[in-house]
N, CA, C and O of each residue as an XYZ file, in Angstrom:
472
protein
N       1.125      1.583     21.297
C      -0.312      1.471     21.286
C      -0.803      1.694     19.866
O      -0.257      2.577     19.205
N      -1.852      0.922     19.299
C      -2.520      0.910     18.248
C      -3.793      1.873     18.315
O      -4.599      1.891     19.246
N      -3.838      2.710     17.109
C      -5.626      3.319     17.321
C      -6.052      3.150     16.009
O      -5.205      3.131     15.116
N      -7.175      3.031     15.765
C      -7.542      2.534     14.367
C      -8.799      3.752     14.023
O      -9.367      4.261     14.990
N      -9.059      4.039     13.066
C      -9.689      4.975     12.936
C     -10.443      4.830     11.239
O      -9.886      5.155     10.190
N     -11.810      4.260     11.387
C     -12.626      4.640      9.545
C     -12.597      5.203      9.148
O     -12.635      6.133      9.953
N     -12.529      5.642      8.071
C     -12.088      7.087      7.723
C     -13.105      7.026      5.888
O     -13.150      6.251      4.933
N     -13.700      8.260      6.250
C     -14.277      8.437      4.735
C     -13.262      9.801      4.250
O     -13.013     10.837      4.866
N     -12.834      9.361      2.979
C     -11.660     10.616      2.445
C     -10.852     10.818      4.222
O     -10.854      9.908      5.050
N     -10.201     12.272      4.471
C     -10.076     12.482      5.239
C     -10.645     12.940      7.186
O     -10.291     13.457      8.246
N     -11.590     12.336      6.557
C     -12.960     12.273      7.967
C     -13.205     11.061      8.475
O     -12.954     10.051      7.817
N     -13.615     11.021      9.447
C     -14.200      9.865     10.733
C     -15.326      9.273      9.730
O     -16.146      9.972      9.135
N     -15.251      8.251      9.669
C     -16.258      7.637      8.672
C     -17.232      7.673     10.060
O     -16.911      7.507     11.236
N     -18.857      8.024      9.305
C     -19.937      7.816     10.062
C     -20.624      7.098     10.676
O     -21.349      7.429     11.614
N     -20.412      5.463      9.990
C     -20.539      4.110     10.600
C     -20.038      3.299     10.226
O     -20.261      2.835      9.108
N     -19.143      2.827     11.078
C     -17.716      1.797     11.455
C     -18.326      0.824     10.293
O     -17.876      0.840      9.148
N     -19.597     -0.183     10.783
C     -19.679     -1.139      9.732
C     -19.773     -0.942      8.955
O     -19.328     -1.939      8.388
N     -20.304      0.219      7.668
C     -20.019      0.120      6.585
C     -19.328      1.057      5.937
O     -19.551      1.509      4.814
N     -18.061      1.468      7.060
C     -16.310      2.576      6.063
C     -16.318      1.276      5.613
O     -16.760      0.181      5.959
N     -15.236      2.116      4.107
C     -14.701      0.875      3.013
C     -13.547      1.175      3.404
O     -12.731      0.593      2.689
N     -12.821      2.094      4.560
C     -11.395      1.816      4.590
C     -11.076      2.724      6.024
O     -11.657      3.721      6.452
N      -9.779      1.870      6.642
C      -9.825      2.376      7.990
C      -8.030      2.410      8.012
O      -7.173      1.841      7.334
N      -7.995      3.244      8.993
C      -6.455      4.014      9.389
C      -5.692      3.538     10.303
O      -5.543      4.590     10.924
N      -5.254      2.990     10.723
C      -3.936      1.922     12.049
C      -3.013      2.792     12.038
O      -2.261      3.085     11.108
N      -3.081      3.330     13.374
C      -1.736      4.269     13.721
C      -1.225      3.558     14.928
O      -1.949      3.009     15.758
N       0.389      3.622     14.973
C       0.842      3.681     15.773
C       1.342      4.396     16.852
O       1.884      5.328     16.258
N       1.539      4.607     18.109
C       1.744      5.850     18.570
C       2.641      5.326     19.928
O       2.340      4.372     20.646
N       3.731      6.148     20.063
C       4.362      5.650     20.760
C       4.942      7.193     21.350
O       5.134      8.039     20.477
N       5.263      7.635     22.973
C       5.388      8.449     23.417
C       4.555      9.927     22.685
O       5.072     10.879     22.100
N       3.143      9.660     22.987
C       2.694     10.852     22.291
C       2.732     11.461     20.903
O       2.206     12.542     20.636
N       3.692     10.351     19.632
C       3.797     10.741     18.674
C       3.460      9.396     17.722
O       3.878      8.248     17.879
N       2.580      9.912     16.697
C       2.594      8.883     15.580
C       3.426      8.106     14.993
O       3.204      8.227     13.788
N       4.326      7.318     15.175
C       5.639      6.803     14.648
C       5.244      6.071     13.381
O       6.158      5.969     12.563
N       3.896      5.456     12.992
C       3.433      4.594     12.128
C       2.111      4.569     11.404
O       1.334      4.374     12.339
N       1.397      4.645     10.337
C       0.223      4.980      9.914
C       0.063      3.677      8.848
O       0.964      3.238      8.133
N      -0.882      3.337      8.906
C      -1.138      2.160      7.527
C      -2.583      1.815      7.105
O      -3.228      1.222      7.969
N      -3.198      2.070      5.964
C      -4.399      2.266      5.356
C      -5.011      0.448      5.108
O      -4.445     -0.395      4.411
N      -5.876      0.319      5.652
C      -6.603     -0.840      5.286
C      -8.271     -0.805      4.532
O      -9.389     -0.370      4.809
N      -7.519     -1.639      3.313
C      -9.841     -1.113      2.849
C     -10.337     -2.193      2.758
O      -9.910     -3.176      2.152
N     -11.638     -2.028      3.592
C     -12.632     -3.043      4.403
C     -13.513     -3.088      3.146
O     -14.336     -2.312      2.659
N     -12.869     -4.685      2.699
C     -14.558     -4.980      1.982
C     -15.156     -6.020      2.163
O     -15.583     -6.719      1.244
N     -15.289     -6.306      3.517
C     -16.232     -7.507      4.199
C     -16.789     -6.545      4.882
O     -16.194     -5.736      5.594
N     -17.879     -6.602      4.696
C     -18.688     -5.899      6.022
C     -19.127     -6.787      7.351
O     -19.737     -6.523      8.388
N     -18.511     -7.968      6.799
C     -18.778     -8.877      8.268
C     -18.520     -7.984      9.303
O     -17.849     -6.956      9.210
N     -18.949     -8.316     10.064
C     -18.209     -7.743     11.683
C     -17.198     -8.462     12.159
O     -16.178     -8.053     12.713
N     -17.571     -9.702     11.885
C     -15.874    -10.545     12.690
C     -15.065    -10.523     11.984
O     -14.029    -10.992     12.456
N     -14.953     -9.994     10.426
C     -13.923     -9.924      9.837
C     -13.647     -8.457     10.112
O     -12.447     -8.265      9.914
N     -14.101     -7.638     10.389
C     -13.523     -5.995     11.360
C     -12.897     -6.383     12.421
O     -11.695     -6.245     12.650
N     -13.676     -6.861     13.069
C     -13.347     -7.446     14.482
C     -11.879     -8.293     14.481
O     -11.151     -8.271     15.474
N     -11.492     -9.120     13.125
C     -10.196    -10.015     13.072
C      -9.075     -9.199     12.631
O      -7.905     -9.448     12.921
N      -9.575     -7.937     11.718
C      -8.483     -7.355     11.465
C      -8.421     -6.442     12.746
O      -7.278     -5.983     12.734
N      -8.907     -6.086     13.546
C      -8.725     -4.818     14.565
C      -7.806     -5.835     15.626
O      -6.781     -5.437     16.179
N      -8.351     -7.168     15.793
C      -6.980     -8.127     16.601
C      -6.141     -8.163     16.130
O      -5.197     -7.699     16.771
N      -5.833     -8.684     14.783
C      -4.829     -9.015     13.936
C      -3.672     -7.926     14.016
O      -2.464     -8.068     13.827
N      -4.567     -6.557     14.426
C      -3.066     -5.428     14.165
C      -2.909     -4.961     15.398
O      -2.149     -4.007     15.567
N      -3.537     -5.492     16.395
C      -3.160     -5.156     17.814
C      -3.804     -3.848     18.100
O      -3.203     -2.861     18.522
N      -5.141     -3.921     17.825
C      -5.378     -2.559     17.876
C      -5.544     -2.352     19.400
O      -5.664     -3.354     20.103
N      -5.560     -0.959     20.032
C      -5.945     -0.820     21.330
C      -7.442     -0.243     21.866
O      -8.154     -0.561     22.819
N      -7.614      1.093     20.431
C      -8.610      2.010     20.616
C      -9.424      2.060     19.116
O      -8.815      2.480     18.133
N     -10.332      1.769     19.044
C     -11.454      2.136     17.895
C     -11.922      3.705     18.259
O     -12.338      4.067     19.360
N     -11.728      4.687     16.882
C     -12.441      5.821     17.460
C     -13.150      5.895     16.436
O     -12.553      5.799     15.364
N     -14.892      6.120     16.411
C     -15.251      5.880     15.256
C     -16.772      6.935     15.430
O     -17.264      7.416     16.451
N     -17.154      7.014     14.187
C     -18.113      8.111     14.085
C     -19.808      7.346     15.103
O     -20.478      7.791     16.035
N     -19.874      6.246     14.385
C     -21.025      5.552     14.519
C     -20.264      3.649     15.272
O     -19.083      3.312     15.355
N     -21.589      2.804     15.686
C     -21.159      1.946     15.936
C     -22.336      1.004     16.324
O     -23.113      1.451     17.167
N     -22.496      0.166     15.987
C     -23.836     -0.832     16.298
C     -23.439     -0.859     17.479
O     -22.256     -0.602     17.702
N     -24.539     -1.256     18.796
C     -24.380     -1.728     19.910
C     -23.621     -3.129     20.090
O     -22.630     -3.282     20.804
N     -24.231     -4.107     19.342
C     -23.611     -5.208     19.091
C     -22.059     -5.137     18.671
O     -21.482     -5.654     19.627
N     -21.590     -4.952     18.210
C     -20.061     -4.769     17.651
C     -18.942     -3.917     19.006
O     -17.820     -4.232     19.401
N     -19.901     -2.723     19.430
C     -19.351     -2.306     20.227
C     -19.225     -2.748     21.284
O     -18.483     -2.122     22.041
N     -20.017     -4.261     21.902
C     -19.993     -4.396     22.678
C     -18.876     -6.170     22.796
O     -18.485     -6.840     23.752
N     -18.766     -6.278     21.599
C     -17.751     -7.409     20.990
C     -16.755     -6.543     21.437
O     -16.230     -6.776     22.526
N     -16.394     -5.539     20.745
C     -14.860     -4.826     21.063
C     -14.197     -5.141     22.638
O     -13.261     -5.800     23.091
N     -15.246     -4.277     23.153
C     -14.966     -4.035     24.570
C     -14.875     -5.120     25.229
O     -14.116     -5.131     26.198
N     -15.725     -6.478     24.831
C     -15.349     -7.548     25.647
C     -13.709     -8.305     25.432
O     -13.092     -9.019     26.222
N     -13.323     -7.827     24.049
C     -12.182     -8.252     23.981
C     -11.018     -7.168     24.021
O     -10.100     -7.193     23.201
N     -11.109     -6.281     24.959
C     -10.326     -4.813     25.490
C      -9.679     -4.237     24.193
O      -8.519     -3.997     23.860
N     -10.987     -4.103     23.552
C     -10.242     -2.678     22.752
C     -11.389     -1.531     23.104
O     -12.537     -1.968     23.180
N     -11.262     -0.567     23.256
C     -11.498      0.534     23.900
C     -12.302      1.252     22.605
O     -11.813      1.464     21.495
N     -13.502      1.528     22.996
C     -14.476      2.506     21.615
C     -14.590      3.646     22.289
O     -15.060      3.814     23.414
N     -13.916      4.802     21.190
C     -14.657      5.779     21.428
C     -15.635      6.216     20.333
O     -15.294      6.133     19.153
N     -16.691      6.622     20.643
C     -17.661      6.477     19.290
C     -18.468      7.684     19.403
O     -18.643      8.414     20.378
N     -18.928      7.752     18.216
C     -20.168      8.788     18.090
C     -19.286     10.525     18.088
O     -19.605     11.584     18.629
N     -18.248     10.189     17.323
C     -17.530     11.778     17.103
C     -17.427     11.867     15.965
O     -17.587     10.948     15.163
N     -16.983     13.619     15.582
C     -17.134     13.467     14.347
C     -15.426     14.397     13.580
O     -15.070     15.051     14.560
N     -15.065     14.500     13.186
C     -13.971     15.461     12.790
C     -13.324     15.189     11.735
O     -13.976     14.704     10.811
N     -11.780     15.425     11.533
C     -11.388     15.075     10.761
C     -10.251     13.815     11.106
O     -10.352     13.629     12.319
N      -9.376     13.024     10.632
C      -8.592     11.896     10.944
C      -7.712     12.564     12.003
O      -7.427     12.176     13.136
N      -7.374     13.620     11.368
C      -5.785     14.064     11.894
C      -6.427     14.956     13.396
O      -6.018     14.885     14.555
N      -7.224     15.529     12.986
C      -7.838     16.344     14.438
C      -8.370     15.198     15.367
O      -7.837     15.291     16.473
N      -9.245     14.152     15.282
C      -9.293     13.514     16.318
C      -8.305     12.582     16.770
O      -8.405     12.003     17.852
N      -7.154     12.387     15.807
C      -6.333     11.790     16.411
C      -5.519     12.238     17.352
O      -5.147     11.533     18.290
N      -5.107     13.687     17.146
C      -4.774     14.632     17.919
C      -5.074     14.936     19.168
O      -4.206     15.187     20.004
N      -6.292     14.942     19.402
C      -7.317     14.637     20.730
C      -7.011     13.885     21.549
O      -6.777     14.137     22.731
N      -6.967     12.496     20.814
C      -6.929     11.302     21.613
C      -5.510     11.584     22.271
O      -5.410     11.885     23.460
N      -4.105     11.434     21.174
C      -3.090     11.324     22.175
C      -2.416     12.755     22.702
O      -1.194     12.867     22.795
N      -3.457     13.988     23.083
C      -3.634     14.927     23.986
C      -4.644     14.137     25.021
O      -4.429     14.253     26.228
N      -5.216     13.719     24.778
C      -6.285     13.075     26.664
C      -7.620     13.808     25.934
O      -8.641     13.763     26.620
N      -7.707     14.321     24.931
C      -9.221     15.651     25.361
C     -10.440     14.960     24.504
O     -11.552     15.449     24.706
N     -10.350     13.884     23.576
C     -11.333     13.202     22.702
C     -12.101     12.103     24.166
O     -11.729     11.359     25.074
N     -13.508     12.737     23.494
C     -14.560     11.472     24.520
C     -15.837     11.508     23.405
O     -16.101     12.355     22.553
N     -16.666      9.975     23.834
C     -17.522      9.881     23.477
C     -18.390     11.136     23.073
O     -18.506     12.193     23.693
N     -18.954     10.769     21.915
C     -20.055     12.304     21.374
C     -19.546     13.333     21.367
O     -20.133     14.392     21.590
N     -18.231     13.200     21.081
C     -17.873     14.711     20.881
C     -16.313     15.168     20.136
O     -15.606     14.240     19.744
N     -15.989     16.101     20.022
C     -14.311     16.218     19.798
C     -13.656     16.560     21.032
O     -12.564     16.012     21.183
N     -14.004     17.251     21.863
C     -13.052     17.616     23.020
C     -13.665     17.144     24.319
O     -14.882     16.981     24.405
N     -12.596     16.856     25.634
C     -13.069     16.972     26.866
C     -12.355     17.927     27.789
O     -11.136     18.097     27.759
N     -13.211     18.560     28.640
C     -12.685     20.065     29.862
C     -12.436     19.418     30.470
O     -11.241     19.541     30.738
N     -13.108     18.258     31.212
C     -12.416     17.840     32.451
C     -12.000     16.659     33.036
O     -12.309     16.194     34.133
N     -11.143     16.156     32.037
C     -10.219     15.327     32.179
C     -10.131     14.890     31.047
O     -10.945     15.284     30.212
N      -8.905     13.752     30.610
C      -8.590     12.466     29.802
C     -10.284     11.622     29.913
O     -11.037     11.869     30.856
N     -10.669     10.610     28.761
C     -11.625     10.015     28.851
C     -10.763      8.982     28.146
O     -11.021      7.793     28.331
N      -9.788      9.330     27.375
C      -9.733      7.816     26.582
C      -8.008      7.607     27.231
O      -7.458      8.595     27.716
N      -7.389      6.478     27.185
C      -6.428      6.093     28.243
C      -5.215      6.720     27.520
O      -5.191      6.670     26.290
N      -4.329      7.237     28.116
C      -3.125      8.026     27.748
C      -1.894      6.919     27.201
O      -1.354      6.091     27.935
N      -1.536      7.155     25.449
C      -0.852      6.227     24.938
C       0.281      5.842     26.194
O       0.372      6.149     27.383
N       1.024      5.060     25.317
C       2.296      5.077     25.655
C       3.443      5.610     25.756
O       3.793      6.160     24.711
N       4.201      5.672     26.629
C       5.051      7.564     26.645
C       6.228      6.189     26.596
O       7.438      6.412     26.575
């Protein structure tokens, strides 16, 4: 599974469309096996949108997110979680623990975002 993540320095960039550079991890049985830095300087959206296909992404987790864009993603099943804030490595952490959800860093009661690949 792919998760892609904007990233300003080591933080959740605040809004997806305009990070100048975003994070592609790979993750396979609960562990990062792969990481690779991409810097966005189209602010198009379909050129976000071509690289987030292009690398197979699965999950966008991102600070901010136009409605519009977010709603491109999802029609083409990649999964947003949006509107959090932390650092790269802590919300990535989250996610492939089950506990990262919308608006926030953690969830009590349950998984919100889909459990990688084991």
């Amino acid at each position: 599974m792919k998760v892609a993540i904007p990233r300003f320095e080591e933080e959740v960039a605040p809004c997806f469309e305009y990070s100048a550079d975003i994070a592609i991890f790979t993750i396979r049985g609960r562990k990062v096996v792969a990481r690779k830095g991409f810097p966005l300087q189209s602010r198009d959206v379909f050129d976000r949108f071509r690289l987030l296909r292009d690398q197979q992404v699965k999950t966008l987790i991102c600070g901010g997110v136009q409605d519009f864009f977010e709603d491109l993603l999802r029609a083409n099943g990649i999964h947003v979680i949006s509107w959090v804030t932390g650092s790269v490595d802590e919300l990535l952490d989250l996610f492939i623990r089950g506990r990262l959800s919308p608006g926030g860093r953690s969830r009590h009661a349950g998984p919100a975002s889909p459990a990688p690949d084991k």
